[in-house]
N, C-alpha and C positions, 0 to 999 in steps of 0.2 A: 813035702812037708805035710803031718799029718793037720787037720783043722780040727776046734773043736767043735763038740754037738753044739745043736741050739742050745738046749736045755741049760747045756751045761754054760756057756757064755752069758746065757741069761741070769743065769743065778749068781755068775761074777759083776756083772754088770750092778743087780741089785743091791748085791753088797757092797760094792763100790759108792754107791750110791746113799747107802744105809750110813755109811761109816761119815761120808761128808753131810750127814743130817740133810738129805735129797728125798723126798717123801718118791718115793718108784710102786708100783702096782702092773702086775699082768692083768688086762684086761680081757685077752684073749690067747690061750694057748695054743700053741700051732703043732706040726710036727714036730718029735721031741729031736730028731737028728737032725733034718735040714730045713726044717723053715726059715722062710724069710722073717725079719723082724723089721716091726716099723714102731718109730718112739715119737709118745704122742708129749710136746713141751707146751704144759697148760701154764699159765702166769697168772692166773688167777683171778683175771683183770678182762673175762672178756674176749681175750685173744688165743692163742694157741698157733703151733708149730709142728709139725711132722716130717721125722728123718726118717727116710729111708740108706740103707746100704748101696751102694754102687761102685761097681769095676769099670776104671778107667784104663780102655783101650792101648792108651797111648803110653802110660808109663808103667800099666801093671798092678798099681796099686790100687787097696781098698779105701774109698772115702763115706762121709757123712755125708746126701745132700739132703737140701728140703723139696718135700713132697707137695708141701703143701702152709701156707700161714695165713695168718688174717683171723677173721671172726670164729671163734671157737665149732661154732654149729657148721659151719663150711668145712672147716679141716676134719670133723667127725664126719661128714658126708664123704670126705675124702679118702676117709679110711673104711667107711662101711663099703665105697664103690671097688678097694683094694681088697677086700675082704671076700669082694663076690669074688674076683677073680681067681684068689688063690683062698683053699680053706685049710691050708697047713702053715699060715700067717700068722706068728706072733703079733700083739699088741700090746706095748709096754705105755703105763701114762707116769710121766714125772710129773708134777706141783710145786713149781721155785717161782718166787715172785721176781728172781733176780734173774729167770731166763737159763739157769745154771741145768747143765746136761751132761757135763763130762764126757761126751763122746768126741770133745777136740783134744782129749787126753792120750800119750801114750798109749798103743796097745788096745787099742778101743777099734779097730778099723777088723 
């Protein structure tokens, strides 16, 4: 099965996101074909959330987990430390006061 590029899921994603009135921003561009992507879920309130992509061993499948939550400045520490490690690392930030991220959507994995 072929996958798709970053780039290209990223820009599905944003639009996805555009279209449910989901405020989304690239905050850092990564490789355009296989970067990793990590999504930064800010509430506006203080707190914040970071999902990373992961392959579960056991069934195969791609999920959503969290990297990282709690106080907003912790979870950007979290992403800048992800950041050193890989520099071909998307960084997507969403802005829902409702927590809303669509990545427990259909097709999203």
């Amino acid at each position: 099965m072929t996958r798709l590029t970053t780039e290209i899921w990223v820009a599905a994603y944003l639009t996805r996101c555009r279209l449910a009135t989901i405020p989304a921003f690239i905050v850092q561009k990564g490789d355009p074909t296989a970067g990793a992507v990590l999504i930064k879920l800010n509430t506006l309130d203080g707190r914040a959330a970071c999902f990373q992509r992961s392959f579960d061993l056991i069934t195969g499948e791609r999920q959503w987990i969290i990297l990282a939550e709690g106080d907003e400045h912790l979870v950007d520490e979290s992403i800048v430390k992800q950041r050193g490690f890989d520099p071909d690392l998307w960084v997507i930030e969403i802005e829902d006061r409702d927590g809303r991220h669509l990545l427990d959507e259909p097709g999203m994995t």
